[in-house]
Structure formats: C-alpha cells, structure tokens
N, C-alpha and C positions, 0 to 999 in steps of 0.2 A: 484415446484415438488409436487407429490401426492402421499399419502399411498395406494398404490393398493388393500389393505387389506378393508380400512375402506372409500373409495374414497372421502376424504377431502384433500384437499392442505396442504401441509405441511413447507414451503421452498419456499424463489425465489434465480434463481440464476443469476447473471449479465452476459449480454451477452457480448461477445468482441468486439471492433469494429476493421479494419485493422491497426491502430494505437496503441494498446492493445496489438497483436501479434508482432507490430515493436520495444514493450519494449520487450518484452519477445525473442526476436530472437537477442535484443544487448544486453540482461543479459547476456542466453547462447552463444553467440560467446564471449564476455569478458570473460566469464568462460571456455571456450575452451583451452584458451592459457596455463593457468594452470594446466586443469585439465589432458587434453592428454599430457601433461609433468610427470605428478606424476608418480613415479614409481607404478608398478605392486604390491609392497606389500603395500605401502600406499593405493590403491583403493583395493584392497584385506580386509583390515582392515575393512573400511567401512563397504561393502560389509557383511561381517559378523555383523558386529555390526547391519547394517538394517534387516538381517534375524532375530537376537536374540528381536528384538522390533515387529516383523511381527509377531514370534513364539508368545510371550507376550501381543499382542494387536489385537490375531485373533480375541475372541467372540467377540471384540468389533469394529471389521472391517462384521462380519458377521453381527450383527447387523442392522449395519448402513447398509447393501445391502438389507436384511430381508426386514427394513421397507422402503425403496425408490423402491425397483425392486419388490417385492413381493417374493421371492420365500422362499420357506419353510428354517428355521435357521440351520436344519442338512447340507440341502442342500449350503447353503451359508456358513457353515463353509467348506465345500468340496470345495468349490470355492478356496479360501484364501488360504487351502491349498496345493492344484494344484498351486498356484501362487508361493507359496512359496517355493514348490519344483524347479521354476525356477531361483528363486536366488538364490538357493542353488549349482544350476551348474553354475550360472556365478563367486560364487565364489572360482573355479577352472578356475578361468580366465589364470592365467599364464601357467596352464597345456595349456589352448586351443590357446592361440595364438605363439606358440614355432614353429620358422619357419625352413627352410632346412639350410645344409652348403654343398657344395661340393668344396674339399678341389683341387688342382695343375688340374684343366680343363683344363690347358695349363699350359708352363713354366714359372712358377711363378705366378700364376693366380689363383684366389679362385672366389667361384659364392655362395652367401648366398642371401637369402628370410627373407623379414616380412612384418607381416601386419600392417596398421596402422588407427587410426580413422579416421572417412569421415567429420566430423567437427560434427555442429549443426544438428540434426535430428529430428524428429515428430514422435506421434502417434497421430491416428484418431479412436478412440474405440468406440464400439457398447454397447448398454444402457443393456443387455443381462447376461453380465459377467463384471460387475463394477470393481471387482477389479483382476478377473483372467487375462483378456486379457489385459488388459494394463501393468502383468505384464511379459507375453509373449516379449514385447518388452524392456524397460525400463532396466530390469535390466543389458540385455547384452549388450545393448547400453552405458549405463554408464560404466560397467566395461569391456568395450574395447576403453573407452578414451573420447568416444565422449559427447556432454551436450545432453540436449531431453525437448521439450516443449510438451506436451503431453494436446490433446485435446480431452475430457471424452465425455460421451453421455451428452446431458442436460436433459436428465431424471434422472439421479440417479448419479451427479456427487461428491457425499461426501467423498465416497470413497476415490477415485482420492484426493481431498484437505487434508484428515485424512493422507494419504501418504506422501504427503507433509511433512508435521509437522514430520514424523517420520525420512525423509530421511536427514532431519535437523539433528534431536536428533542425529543419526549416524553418525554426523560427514562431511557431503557431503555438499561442500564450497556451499555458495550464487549462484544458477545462474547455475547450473549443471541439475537441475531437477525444471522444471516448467510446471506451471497447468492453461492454458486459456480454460475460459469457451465461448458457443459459438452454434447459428446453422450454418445454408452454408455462412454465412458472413465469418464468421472465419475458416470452413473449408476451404475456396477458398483463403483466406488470404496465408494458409498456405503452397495451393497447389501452390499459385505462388510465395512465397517470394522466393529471388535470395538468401537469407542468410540460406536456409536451404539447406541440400545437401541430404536427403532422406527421406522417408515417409513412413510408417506402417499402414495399415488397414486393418478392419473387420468388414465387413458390408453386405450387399445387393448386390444381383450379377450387378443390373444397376449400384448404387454408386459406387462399386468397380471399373470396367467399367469406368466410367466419373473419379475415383479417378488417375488410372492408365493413363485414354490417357491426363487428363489437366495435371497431375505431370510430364508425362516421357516430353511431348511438353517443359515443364521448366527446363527440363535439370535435373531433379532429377531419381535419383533411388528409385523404388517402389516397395512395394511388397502389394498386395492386395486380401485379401481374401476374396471370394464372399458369396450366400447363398448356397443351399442346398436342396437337396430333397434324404433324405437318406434309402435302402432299408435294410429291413432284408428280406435274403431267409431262407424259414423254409420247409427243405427237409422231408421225410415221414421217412427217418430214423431216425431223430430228437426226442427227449425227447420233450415230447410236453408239459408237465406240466412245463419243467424250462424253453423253450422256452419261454410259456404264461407269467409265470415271469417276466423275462428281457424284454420282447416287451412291458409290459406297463408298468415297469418301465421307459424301454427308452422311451417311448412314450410320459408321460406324466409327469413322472421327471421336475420340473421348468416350468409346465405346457407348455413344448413342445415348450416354448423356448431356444432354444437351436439349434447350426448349427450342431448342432451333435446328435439331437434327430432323433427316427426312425420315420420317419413320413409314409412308405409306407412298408405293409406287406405282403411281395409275399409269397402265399403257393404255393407247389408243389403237385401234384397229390394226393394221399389220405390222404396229413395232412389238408387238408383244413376246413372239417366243422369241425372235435374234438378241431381243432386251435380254429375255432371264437367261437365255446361254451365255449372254456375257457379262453378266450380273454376279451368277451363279462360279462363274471361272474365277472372274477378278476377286472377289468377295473372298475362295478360298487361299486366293494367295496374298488374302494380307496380312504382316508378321505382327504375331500377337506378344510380348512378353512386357517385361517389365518395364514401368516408365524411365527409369535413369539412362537404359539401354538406348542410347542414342539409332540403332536400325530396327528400334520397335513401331508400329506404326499404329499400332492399339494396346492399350493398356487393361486392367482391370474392373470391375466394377467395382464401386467405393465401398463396400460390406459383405459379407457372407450372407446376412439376411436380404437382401438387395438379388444378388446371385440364387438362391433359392427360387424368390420370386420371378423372377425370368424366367428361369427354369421350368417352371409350374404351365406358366403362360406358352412355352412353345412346347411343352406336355400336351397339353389339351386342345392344340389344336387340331390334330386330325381328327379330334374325334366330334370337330363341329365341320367336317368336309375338307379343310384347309392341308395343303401337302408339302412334307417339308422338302422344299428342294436343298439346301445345306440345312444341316444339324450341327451345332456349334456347342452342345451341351458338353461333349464329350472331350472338350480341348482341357489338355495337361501340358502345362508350360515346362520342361525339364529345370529343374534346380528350384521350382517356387511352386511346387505341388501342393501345397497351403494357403496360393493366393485366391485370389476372388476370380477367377477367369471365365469367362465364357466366351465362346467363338462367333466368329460372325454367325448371323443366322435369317436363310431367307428362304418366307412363307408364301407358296403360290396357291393361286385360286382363295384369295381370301375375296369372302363379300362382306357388306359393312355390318351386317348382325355378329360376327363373330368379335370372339372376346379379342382373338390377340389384333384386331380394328377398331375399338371401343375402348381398350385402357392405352392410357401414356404410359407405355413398358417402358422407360428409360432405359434402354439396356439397346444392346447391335442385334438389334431384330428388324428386316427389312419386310412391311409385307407386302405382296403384287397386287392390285386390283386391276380390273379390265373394265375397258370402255368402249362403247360403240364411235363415238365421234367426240371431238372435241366438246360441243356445248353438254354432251352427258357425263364430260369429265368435270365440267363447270357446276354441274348440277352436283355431282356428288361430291366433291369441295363444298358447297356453299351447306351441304346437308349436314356435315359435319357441325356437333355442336363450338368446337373453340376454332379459332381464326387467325391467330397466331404470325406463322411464315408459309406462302409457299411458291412452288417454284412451277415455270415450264419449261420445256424444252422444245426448242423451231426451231428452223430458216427462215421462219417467216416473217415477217414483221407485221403481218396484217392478222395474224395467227394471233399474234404473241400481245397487241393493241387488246382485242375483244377478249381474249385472255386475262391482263390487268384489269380492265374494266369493269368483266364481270362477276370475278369472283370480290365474295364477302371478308376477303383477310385484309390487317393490317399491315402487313411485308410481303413484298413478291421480287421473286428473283426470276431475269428471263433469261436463260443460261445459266442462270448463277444460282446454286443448290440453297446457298444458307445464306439467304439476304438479308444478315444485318446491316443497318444503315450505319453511315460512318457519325462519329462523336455528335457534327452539328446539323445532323440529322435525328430527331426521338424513337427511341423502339418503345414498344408498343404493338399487340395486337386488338382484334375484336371479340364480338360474344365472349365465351366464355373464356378466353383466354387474358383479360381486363376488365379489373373494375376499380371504376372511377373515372373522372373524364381527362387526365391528362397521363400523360406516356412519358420515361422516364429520357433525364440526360436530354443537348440540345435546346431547342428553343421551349419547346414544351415542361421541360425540367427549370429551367429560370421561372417559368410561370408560375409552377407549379411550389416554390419554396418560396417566393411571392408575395406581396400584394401591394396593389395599387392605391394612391392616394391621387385626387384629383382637387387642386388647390384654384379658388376665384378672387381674384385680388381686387380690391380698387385703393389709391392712396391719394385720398382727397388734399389740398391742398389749404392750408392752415385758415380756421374760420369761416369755411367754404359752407355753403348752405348744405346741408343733407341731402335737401330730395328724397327723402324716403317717402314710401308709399307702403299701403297694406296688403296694395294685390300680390299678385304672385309673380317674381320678379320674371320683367324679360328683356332683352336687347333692345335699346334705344341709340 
C-alpha cells in the first residue's frame, strides 16, 4: 500500500488464495451455529460494546484512512462516523426484526411471522470509504444472526483489520466477523463459494454488473451498488453564493472521490455565468495538501495510476469543444512533490457526448452543463444512464416538489449537494447505479440479510376429532 500524500509504499498486504477464503467460510459457518442461536440481548450487548470502542478508537480509525486513502483527517473522521451511526441502528436490532401475529384465522388457528439469518455472508468494499462502507453492511448482518467475511479494497485495507481487533475486544465469538484480503482471485472465490448464502457490494457500475450476474448464477442473493455520475440543478432562483459553496464542496470533498460527489453542474437559464465565476473563484481557493494537515481541505488521489487517468480525461477535453475554466493538472504541493495531487478542476461548456460527462472520473473534476428551463434539466438527469444521488438548488418549494418527483434517481438532496440518507434510512441508487432489488444499511438492509418464515398453528385438544378434509384448506 502507498501514502497518497507523500507517494512512497507504506505496507504489503497478503493476498488470498481460494483456499484462504475456504478457511475463512468454515470459521464463519462453525460460527453460525452459535451465533444465530444467541439470543437478541446477548448480540445486543455486543453490539453496544463495539459501538463504545468505535466511539473511543475514532481518531485512530481516521487515521489509519487519512494515511492509506488520502483524504483530508476531518474528512475521514466524518467517515467513521457515518459508520458508526450505522451501528448504532443495528443496535435496536430487536426493535427491527419483531415479526406479525394474527391470532383465530380460522377455528383454532393462529398465523405468526419472523425472520431469520441467511447463514454466512460477504462484503466486497471499495478502496473509497475504508471504513464507512464496509460498515454499511457488517453491522446489520451480524446483528441479525448471520457471520460475515468481509473482503476490503487492497488499497487501504487496515482499516478493515483495526475492526477486527475491536470486534474481538467487544465480545464477538471467533469466527462471526472475518477479514481476507485479496484482488479478483479472492473476489471470484467468494462469488462462487456454495458456503456463502449472500453478497454486498460497492463498486463500479461494470464490477457491480459482473458482481450481480456471477453471484445471482451461484444461487446467492446480491445486492450491488454501481458508480455514478451525480448532477446538481442550480435553478436562477437559487442563492447562488451557497450554491457555489456546496457544489465545490461536493465536488471536491475527498477529492471527488466519492459515489456521491457532484461531479456534473447543470445551470439553468440566467444562473449560469455568475455560477462559474463563482465556482471558478471558490474552487481555486481551496487548500490542497496533505491529509494529516489539519487546514488542508483536499487531499490526494488514492494512486499514481488513478492521477494519470484524470489527467488524461481533462487532456482531452478541449479537444471535444469543452473549455477549461480551472486546470488543476498543474498543482505541486511544496514538501510532497511525489504525492498523487491534482487540483481542483472545472470544465465549462461540457454536453453530454463528451468523455469527461460520460465516465465516473473520480477524481475533483467539476463539469458545467447548461439548460434551458428546469423540466430540460429534468430531462437531461433522467438521460443519464446511472441514478445514483442528485441534487437542486431553489427557493422554491414548488420548484423543488416537481423536481423530486421527476427525476429517475434513487437520492436527491434539495439544498443539500450530497444526500446521503441518514443510517435508518437505505442508500441505494437506480438504473445503473444498482443491481438487485434491495439497497444497503436501514430497513432495506434487515431485509435484505433476512428471511422470512410464516408459521400456521392449530393445537387441537386431546382426542379431538380431526376434521380434516382433502380440499384445499380455508378459513372456517
């Protein structure tokens, strides 16, 4: 692994081979038998006790993301804790999995519901959110019964292993919570083993894609969330000074990595050029160096190879018409002239045929598009193939209503740039940005590591005639 900051190696980390994952899947099935046994308050206990060691051991989870992912240490303790807020809902686990009763459906007859763990399950996380997204899944997976082998990016997997250690400290038997490291060997491992019964991912809308059709072919339930190409509409009735705010914040926040950063700014009829003047202002005056530098306010990108390709992408654009209002290629951070850096960078007069509108750059690349009216902003949102997050910007609320309504995305923020939903709320977008029918964390996430049993009682009373019949039973 490398410090993106100062781009020297920092770390190796073992990679899995298929045999690696076959320990780690007869840990957690041996640990299955016990653990979806334990009552609700024993894994409640836990549960708390690992939020109280996450609460305790944040700076030094953000840390360890600061210097493996790059991104700025405020930013990375916001990571940790968004994570932590989702173990804080799983543990009101027994509140969430409290199933139906419905009492004499017939004579003598009761009909009750519940659900129950799917066994051994997986996650497959993206290098992006080291410790946020992996714990999107994990936590409610464990506290609805099931174990979880969980396979980290191999770019910044310490994270993930520091977890470990703690999920220990809290109490959580051998073999419930595992961590193989790993590239597509061990991916593929996981997506075919017979001993896992489901799979979590966040990734790439191809990866996702190839994650969903090899898992669902193995008989697993999947849920996989793709990339992103997220818009802000910025309407002329809009506050255009805190528009300009939030849009490079979102924009370039963790340097634009992010499936939820705004990477595409549609103005609307006359907000357009007072936008990019002050788009274009704020954008150069945000400070770029290294994450531990507490008044840095963007960080590096996660690779060299990563930085290249960005680089390439805002190459090529003028030569598909697109103009660069900031060039951000050219930033040298003094004392870390070997890290990964690229500067903010925002692309005007982009239209949707061009490349740098068409790929997820991950990287702090803003681009402008222009609209005639609100519903043609609507229109070119929904044209977009993934659905993801996105945002508008009004005073309006009548604006901002038809707005929600009719765009095709899964998250929308109205003022609000990067609208992740909170813990017991599912994130989750549309089209290509998911595949499978549930969306992770929250209610949708209880479901989704799941399932239901629907149980019909009758307890006849000693020597009691039968009554049975051949037909096909119904309420009497």
């Amino acid at each position: 692994m490398w410090n993106p900051a100062t781009g020297q190696q920092q770390a190796e980390v073992c990679f899995a081979e298929p045999e690696d994952l076959d320990a780690a899947v007869a840990a957690a099935s041996a640990a299955f038998e016990q653990w979806s046994q334990t009552s609700l308050s024993a894994r409640t206990k836990v549960l708390f006790a690992f939020r109280d060691l996450l609460d305790r051991h944040l700076e030094e989870l953000a840390g360890i993301v600061c210097d493996e992912h790059g991104k700025v240490i405020s930013d990375a303790r916001g990571e940790v804790q968004r994570g932590l807020e989702v173990v804080e809902f799983a543990c009101g686990i027994p509140q969430l999995l409290k199933g139906e009763y419905s009492d004499q459906v017939s004579t003598g007859v009761d009909v009750f519901s519940y659900r129950q763990p799917l066994g051994v399950v997986a996650g497959i996380t993206p290098f992006n959110f080291p410790a946020m997204v992996p714990m999107w899944m994990y936590p409610i997976a464990i506290a609805c019964g099931n174990t979880f082998v969980l396979k980290p990016s191999e770019r910044d997997p310490s994270a993930s292993a520091r977890v470990a250690e703690l999920w220990a400290e809290a109490g959580l038997p051998d073999g419930v919570f595992n961590v193989v490291n790993g590239d597509k060997v061990a991916v593929d491992a996981v997506l075919d083993h017979p001993g896992i019964a489901a799979v979590s991912f966040v990734g790439s809308t191809p990866i996702a894609r190839y994650v969903h059709d090899r898992a669902s072919a193995a008989g697993k339930r999947v849920q996989a969330l793709g990339g992103a190409k997220n818009h802000a509409v910025v309407l002329p009735d809009a506050d255009l000074d805190f528009a300009s705010d939030h849009l490079v914040a979102a924009a370039f926040g963790s340097a634009g990595e992010r499936c939820m950063a705004v990477s595409a700014a549609v103005a609307v009829g006359t907000a357009a050029e007072d936008l990019l003047g002050l788009v274009v202002d704020k954008a150069s005056a945000v400070r770029v160096g290294p994450g531990r530098d507490e008044s840095s306010e963007m960080g590096p990108v996660v690779t060299r190879e990563a930085k290249a390709r960005i680089a390439g992408i805002i190459e090529r654009a003028p030569a598909e018409g697109a103009r660069l209002a900031l060039d951000g290629r050219g930033l040298v951070v003094k004392g870390h002239e070997d890290g990964f850096f690229v500067g903010p960078t925002v692309v005007d007069d982009v239209r949707t045929d061009m490349e740098v509108y068409r790929e997820e750059i991950f990287g702090p690349v803003l681009s402008v598009l222009r609209a005639g009216s609100a519903d043609e902003a609507v229109a070119l949102v929904n044209r977009n193939p993934y659905g993801n997050g996105t945002a508008v910007f009004t005073s309006s609320g009548e604006a901002a209503r038809r707005f929600h309504r009719g765009v095709r995305v899964g998250m929308i923020g109205v003022n609000v740039p990067i609208p992740v939903p909170m813990a017991y709320y599912s994130f989750g977008g549309w089209k290509d940005s998911l595949f499978g029918e549930r969306r992770v964390h929250g209610p949708e996430g209880v479901a989704f590591y799941t399932r239901a049993k629907v149980v019909t009682a009758r307890w006849p009373a000693p020597r009691a005639e039968t009554g049975a019949s051949y037909h096909f039973p119904t309420a009497t």
